[in-house]
MINU-395516 format. One record per atom (N, C-alpha, C): x, y, z. Coordinates in steps of 0.05 Angstrom, whole numbers, padded with zeros to 5 digits, always signed. Layout:
XYZ;...
//
This chain:
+03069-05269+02877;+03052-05254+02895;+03035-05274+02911;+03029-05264+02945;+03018-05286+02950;+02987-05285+02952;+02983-05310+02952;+02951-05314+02940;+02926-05302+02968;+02917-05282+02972;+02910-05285+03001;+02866-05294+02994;+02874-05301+03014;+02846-05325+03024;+02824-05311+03032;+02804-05316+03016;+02778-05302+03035;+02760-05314+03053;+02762-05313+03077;+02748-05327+03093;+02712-05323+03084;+02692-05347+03094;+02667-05337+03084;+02660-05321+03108;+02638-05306+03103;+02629-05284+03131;+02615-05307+03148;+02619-05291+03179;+02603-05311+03201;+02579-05305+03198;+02553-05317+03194;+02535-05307+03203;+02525-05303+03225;+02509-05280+03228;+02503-05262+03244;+02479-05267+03254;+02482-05273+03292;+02456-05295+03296;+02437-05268+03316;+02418-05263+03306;+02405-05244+03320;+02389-05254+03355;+02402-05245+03360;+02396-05249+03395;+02371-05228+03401;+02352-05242+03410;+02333-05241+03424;+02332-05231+03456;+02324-05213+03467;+02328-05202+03499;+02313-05214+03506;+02312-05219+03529;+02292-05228+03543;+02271-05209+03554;+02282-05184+03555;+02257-05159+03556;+02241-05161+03533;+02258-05160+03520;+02233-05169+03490;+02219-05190+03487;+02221-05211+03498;+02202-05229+03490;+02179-05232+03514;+02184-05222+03534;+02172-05211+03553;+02152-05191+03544;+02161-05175+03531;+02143-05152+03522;+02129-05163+03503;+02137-05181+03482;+02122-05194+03469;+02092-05211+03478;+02106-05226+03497;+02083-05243+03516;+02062-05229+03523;+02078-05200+03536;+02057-05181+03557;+02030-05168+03540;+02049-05166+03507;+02023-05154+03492;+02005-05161+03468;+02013-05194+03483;+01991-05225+03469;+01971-05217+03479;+01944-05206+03469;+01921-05191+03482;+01905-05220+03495;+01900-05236+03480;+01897-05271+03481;+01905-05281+03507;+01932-05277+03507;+01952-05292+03534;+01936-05277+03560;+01935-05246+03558;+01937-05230+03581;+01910-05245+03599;+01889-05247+03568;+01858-05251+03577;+01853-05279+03591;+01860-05303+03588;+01873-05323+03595;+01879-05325+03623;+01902-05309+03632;+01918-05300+03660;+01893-05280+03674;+01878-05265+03660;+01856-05253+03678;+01833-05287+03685;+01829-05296+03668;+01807-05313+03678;+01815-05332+03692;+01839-05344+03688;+01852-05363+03714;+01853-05352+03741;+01854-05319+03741;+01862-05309+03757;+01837-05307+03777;+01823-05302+03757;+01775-05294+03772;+01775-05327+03780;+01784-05347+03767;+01779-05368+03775;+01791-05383+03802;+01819-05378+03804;+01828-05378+03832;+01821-05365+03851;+01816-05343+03848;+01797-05319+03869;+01785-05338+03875;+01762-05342+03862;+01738-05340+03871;+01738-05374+03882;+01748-05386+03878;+01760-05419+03891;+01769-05413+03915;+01790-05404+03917;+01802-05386+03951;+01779-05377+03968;+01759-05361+03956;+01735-05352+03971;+01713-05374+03986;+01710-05374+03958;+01690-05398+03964;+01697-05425+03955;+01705-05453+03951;+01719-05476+03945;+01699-05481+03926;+01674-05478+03940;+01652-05500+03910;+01658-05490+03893;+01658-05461+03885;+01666-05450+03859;+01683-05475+03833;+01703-05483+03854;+01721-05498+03839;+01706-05532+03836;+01682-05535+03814;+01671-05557+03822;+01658-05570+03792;+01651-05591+03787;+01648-05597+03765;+01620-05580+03761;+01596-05586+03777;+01574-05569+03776;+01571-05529+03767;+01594-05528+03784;+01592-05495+03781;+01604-05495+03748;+01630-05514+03747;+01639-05510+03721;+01616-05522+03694;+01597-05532+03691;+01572-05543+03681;+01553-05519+03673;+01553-05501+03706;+01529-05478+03703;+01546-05452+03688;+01570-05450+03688;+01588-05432+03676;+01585-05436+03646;+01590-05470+03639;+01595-05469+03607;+01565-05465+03591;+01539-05471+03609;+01509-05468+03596;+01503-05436+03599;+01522-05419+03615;+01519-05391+03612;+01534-05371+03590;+01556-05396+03576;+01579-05389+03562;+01570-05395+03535;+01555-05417+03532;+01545-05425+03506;+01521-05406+03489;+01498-05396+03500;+01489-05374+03487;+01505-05350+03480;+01520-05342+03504;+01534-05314+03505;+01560-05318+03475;+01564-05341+03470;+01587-05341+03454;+01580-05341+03430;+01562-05354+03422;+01541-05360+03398;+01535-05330+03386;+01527-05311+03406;+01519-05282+03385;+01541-05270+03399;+01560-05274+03411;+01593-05260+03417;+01611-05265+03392;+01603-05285+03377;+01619-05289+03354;+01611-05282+03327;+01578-05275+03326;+01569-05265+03311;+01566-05236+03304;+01576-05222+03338;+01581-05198+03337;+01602-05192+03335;+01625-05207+03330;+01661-05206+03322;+01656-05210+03303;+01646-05218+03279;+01650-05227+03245;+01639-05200+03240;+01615-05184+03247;+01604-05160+03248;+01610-05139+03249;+01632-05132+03278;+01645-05121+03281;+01674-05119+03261;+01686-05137+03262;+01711-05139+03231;+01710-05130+03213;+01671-05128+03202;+01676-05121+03177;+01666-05085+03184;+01657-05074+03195;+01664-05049+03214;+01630-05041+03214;+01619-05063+03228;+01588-05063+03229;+01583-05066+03253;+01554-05069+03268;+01549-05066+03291;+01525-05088+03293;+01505-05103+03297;+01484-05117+03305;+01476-05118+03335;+01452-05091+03340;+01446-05091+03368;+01425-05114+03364;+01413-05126+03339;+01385-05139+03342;+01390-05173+03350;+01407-05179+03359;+01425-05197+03371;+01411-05216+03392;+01399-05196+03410;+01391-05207+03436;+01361-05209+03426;+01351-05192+03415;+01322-05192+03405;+01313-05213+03386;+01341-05226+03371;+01331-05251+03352;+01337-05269+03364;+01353-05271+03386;+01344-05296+03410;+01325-05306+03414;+01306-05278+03427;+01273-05287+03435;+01254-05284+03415;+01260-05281+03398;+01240-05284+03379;+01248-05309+03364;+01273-05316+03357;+01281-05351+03344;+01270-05374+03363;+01271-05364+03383;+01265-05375+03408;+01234-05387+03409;+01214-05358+03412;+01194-05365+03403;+01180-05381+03391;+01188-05377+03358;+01186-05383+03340;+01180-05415+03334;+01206-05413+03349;+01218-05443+03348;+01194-05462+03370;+01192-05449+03387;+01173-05459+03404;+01143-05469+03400;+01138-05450+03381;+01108-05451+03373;+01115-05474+03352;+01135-05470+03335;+01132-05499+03317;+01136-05527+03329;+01149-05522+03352;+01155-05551+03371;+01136-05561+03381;+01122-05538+03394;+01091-05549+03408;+01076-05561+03384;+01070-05555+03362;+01048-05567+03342;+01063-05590+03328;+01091-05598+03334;+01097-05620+03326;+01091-05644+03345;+01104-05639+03374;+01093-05647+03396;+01070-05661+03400;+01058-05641+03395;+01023-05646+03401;+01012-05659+03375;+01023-05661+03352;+01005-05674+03327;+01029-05709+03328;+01043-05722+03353;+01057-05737+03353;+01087-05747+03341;+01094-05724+03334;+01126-05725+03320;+01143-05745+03340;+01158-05750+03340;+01180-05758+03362;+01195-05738+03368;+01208-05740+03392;+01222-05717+03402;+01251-05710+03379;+01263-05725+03379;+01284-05729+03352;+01274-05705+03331;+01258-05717+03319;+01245-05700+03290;+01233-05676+03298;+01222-05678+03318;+01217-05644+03332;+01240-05627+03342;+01258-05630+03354;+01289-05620+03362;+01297-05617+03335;+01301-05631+03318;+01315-05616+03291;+01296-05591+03269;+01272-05600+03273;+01263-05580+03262;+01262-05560+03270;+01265-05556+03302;+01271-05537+03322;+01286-05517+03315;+01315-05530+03319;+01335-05514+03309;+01330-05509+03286;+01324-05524+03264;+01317-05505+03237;+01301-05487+03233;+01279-05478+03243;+01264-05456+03248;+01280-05439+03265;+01301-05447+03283;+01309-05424+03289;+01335-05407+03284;+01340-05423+03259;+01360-05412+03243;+01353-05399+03223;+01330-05404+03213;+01317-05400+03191;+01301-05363+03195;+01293-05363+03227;+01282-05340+03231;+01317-05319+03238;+01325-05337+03245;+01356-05321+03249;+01369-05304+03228;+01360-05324+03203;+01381-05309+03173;+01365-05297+03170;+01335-05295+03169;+01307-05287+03154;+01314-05249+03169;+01313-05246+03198;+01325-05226+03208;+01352-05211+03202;+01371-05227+03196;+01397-05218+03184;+01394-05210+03162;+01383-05222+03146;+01375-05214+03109;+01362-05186+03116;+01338-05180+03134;+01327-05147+03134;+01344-05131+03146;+01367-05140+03166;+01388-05118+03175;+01406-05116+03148;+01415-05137+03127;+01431-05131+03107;+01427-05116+03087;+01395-05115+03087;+01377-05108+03060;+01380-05077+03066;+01376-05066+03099;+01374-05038+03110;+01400-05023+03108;+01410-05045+03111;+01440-05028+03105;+01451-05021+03068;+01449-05047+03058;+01457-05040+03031;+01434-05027+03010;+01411-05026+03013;+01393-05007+02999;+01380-04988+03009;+01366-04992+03027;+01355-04963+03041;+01377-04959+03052;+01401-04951+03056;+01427-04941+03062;+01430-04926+03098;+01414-04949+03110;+01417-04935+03141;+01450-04950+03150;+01455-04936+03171;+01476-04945+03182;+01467-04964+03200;+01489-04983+03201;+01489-05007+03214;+01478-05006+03234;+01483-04983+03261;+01477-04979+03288;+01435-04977+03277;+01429-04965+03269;+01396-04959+03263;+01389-04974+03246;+01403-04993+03231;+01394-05015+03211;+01378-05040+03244;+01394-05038+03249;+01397-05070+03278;+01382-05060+03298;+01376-05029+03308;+01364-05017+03325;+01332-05026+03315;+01332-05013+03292;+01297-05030+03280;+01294-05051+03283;+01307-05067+03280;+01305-05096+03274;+01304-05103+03300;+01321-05094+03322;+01314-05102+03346;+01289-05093+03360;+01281-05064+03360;+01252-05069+03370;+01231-05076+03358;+01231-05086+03324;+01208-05108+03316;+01214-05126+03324;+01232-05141+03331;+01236-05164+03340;+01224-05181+03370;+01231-05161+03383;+01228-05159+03417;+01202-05157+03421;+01181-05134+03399;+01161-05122+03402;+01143-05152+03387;+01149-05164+03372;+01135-05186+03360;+01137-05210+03381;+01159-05209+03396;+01157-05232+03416;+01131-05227+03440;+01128-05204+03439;+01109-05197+03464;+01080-05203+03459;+01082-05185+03425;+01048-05195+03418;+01049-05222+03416;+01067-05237+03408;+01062-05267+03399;+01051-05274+03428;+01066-05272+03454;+01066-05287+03470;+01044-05281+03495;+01034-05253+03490;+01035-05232+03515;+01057-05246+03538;+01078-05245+03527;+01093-05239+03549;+01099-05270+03569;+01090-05298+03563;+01093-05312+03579;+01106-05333+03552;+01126-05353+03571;+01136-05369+03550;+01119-05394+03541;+01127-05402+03518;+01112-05421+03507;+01128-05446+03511;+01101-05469+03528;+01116-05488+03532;+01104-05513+03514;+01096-05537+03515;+01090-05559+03506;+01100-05573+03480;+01130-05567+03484;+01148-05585+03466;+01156-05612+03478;+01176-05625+03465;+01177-05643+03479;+01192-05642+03509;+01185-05651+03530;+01188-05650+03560;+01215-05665+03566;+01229-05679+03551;+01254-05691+03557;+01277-05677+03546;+01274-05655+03532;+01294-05637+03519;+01301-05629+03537;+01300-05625+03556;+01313-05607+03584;+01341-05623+03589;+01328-05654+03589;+01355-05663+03593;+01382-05669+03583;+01375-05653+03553;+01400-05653+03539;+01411-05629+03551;+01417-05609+03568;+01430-05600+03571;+01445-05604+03606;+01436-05629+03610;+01452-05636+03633;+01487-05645+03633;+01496-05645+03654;+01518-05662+03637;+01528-05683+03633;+01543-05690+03607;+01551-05713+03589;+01579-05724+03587;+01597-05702+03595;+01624-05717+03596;+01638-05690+03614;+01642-05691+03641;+01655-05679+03654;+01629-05655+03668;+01638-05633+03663;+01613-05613+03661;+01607-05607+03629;+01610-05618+03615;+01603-05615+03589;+01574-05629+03577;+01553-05603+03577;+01523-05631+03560;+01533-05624+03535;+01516-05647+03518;+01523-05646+03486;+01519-05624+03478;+01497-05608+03480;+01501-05586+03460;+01521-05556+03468;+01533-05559+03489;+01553-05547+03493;+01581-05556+03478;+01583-05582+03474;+01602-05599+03460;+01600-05586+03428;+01573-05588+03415;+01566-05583+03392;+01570-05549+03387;+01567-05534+03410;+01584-05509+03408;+01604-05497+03404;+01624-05528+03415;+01653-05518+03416;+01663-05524+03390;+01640-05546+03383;+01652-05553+03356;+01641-05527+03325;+01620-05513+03340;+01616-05486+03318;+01646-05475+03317;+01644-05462+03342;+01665-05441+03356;+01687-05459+03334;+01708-05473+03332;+01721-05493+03317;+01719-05482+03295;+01698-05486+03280;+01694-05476+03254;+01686-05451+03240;+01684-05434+03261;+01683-05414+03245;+01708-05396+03254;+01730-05404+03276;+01757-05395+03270;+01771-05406+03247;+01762-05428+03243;+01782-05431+03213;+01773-05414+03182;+01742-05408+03196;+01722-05386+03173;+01743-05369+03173;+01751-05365+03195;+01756-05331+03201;+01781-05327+03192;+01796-05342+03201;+01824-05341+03209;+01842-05359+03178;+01836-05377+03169;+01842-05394+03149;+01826-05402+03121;+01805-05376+03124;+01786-05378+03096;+01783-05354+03081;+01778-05360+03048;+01771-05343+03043;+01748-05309+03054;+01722-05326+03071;+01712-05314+03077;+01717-05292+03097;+01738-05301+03121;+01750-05291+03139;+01773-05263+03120;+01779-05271+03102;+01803-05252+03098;+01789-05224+03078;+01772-05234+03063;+01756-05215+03061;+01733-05196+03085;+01720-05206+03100;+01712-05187+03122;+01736-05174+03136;+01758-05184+03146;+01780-05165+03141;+01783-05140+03119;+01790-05152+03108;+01790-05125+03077;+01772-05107+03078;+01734-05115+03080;+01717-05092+03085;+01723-05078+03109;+01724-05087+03124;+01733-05073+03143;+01756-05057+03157;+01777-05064+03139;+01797-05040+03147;+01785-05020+03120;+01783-05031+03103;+01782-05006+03084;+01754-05021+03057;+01735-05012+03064;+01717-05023+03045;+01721-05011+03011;+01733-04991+03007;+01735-04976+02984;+01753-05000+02973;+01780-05006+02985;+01804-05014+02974;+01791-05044+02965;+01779-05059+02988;+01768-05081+02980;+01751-05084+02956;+01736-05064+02954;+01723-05060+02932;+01732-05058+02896;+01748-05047+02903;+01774-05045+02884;+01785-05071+02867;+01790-05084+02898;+01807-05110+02891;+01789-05131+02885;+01757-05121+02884;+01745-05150+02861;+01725-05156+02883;+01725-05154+02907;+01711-05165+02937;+01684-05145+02922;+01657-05175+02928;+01630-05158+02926;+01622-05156+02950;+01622-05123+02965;+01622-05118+02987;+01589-05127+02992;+01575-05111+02982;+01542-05113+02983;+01534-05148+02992;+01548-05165+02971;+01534-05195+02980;+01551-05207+03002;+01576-05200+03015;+01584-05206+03031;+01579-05194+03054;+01568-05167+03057;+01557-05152+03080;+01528-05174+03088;+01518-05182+03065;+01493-05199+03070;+01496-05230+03090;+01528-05242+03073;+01532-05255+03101;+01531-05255+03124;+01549-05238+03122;+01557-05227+03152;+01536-05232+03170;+01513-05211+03163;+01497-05212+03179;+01472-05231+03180;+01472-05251+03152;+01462-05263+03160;+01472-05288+03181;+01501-05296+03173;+01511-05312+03192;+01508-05303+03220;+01506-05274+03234;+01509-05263+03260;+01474-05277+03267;+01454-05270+03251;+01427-05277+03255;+01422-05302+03261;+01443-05322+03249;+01443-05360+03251;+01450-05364+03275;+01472-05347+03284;+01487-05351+03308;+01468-05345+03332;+01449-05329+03322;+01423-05317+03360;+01402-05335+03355;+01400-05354+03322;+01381-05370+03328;+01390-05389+03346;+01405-05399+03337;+01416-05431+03356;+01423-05419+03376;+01441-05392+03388;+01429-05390+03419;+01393-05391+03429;+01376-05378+03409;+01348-05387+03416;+01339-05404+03425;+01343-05428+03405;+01346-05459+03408;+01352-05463+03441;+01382-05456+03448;+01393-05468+03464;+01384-05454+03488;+01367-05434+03491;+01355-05431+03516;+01327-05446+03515;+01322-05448+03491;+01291-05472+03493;+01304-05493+03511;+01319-05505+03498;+01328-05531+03518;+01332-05521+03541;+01341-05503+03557;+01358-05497+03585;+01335-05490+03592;+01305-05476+03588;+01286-05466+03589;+01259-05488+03592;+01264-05506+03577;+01246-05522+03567;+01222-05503+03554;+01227-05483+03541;+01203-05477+03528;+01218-05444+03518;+01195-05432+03499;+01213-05403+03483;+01198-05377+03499;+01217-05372+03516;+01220-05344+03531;+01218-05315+03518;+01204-05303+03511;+01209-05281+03493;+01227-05250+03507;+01234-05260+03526;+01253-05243+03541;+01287-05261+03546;+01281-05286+03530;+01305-05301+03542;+01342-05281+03526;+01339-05264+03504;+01354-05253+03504;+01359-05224+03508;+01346-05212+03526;+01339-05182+03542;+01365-05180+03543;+01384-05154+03536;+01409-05150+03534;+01427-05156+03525;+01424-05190+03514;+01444-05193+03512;+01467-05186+03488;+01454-05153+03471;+01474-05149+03451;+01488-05126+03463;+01485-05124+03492;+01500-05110+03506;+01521-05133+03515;+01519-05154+03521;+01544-05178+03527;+01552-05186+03504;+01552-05186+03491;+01559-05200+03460;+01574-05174+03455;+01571-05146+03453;+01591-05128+03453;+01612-05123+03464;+01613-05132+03493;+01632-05127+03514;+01658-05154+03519;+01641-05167+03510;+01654-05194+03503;+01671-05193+03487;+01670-05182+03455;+01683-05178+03434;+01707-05150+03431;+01701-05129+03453;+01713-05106+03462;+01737-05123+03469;+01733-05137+03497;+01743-05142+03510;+01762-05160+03506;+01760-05183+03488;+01775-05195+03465;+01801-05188+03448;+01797-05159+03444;+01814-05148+03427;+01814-05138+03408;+01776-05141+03397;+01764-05134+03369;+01761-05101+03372;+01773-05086+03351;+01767-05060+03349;+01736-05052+03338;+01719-05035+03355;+01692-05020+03338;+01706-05020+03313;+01722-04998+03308;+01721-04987+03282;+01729-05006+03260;+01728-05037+03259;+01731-05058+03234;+01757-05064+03236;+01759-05092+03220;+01782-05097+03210;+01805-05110+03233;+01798-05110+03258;+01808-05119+03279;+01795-05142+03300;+01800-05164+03305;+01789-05183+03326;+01800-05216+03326;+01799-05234+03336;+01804-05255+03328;+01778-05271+03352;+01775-05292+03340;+01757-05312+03347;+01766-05323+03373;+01788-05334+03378;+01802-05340+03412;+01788-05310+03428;+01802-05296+03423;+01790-05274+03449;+01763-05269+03451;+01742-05268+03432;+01723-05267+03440;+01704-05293+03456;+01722-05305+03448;+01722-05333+03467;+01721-05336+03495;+01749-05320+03503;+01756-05314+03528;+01743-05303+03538;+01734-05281+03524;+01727-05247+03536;+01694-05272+03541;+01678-05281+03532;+01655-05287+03539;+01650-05296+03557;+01679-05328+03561;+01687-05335+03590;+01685-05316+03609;+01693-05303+03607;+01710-05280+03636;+01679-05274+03647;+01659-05263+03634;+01642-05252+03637;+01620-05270+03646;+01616-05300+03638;+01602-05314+03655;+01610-05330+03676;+01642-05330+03685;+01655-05330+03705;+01654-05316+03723;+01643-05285+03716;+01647-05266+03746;+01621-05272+03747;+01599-05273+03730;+01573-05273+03733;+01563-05302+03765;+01567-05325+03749;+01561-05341+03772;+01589-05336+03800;+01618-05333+03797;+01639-05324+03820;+01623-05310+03840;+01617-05282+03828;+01592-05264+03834;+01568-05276+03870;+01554-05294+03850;+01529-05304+03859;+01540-05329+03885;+01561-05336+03876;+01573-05365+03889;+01580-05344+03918;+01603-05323+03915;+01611-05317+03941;+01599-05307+03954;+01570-05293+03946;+01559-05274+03958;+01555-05252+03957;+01563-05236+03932;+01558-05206+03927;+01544-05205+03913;+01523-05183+03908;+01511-05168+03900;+01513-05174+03859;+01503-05191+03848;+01511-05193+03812;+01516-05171+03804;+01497-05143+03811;+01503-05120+03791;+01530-05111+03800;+01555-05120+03813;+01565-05108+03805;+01592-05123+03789;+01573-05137+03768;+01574-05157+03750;+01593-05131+03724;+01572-05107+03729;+01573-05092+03709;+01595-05075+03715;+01602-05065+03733;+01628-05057+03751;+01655-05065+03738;+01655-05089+03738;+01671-05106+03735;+01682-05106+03696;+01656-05114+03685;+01652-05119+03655;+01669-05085+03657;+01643-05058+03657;+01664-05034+03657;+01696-05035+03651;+01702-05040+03677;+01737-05046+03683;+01750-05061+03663;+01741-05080+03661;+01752-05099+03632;+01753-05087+03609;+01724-05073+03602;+01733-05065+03582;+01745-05042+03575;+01751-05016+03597;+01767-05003+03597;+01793-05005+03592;+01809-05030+03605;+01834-05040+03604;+01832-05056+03573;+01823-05071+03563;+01818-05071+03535;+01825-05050+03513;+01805-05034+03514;+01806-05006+03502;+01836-04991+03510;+01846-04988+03535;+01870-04983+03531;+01900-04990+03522;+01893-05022+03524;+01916-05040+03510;+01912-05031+03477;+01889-05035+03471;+01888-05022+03438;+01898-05002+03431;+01892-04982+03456;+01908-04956+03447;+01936-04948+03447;+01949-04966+03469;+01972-04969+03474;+01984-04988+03446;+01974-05002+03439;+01990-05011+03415;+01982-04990+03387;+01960-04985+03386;+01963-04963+03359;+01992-04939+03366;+02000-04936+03384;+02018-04913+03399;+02037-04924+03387;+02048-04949+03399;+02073-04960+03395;+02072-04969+03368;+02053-04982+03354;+02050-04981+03314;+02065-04953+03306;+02052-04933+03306;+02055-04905+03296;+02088-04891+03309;+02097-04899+03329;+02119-04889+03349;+02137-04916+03325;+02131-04924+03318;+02158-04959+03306;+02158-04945+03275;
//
């Protein structure tokens, strides 16, 4: 009988469309945001040329560096399916804070050196000190996040006014201004020292234990709970890390300020929201990544000075933010569709 032969099977090489990887690209929420800000950026170069200039790019990144600081503190926040309006309010009050301790170091002869660090430590210090009473409101007196941060923001705001009536406090040291000039391209140092936060707390996020748990509370805090995660002392991070994050923007309008503004963060946990929307972070938890809210903060102090550079009107700054984050909100929805439709 004859012996017959079994050939081995071919393997089977899965081909890739090019519609598909297209579609893939198209619904990199990251990539799209990217192609919008190159896009505000060429505009607005075509319009007006200075736009495209190391200066304008200088006044962009010192408008990008606060906004990103509590834009990222309101994405770790948001993830774990929380909210922090008191954001912009612990700006000007870290700010403050920070001010009044600078002036009495100043004035009793510190060096500028040893006054700048203690600076920022007071205003980190009033940052977590604020985050610890939004964490404490939420996990024992049991308010929800939105009215936990709502208090906290008008004591906050409301304490900057009595401290100051209302005018900023100056007589720190007078050469801090010029650390935020620029140092290497349009880059001053402590914009540098930003990029290097931003750096580290995507690997928080994205490559740490800490990051994969605010994930977990946030798609599903029960299940996390379950699986061993102590929600209660990690909810306390959270927010206290979001509170660290509006100190050192505090800080960093002292410097751009030369002195603590108690209005220097008026809104801004309305941009620190829209930023993080806009990004790709879902309200309802458990969704965001650190790149887009990156972008999304870009985009937004890009149209802000684009805006001012060509000649229109800033408010309709807000026009614009709107639109963005509409198209945002609808890419999200368009992919929950196609999740549930697969």
């Amino acid at each position: 009988m004859a012996s017959t032969e079994v050939k081995p099977a071919t393997p089977v090489t899965q081909v890739v469309a090019p519609t598909s990887r297209l579609k893939a690209v198209l619904s990199n929420q990251q990539f799209l945001l990217l192609v919008v800000w190159l896009a505000m950026v060429l505009g607005f170069s075509l319009i007006s040329p200075i736009f495209f200039s190391v200066d304008v790019a200088a006044n962009v990144l010192l408008d990008w560096a606060p906004l990103v600081l509590i834009a990222l503190g309101q994405l770790v926040v948001v993830i774990s399916a929380g909210i922090d309006l008191s954001v912009g309010a612990t700006v000007g009050f870290s700010g403050v804070i920070g001010a009044f301790a600078m002036k009495s170091l100043t004035a009793s002869g510190q060096p500028t050196a040893t006054t700048l660090v203690a600076g920022v430590l007071v205003c980190m210090l009033v940052g977590a000190f604020i985050g610890t009473i939004n964490a404490a409101l939420i996990n024992y007196a049991r308010l929800v996040p939105f009215i936990a941060t709502l208090v906290t923001l008008g004591a906050a705001s409301g304490l900057s006014l009595v401290l100051t009536k209302g005018a900023p406090i100056m007589g720190g040291p007078a050469d801090a201004i010029f650390l935020v000039t620029p140092w290497i391209g349009p880059f001053s140092k402590p914009v540098v020292v930003i990029i290097g936060i931003v750096v580290v707390l995507w690997l928080f996020m994205h490559k740490a234990r800490f990051g994969r748990y605010t994930y977990a509370i946030g798609s599903n805090s029960f299940a996390a709970r379950a699986a061993g995660i102590n929600v209660r002392r990690h909810i306390v991070k959270v927010y206290v890390l979001s509170g660290v994050l509006a100190g050192l923007a505090g800080f960093f309008f002292y410097l751009r300020l030369n002195g603590g503004a108690p209005t220097s963060g008026f809104g801004m946990e309305l941009d620190a929201i829209a930023a993080v929307v806009i990004g790709g972070a879902a309200l309802a938890g458990g969704v965001g990544r650190v790149t887009g809210t990156v972008i999304g903060a870009l985009i937004l102090t890009t149209v802000t000075s684009g805006l001012i550079i060509v000649g229109v009107d800033p408010s309709w700054k807000r026009v614009v933010v709107a639109v963005l984050i509409a198209i945002a909100a609808t890419l999200q929805a368009l992919r929950k569709t196609e999740g549930r439709a697969a």
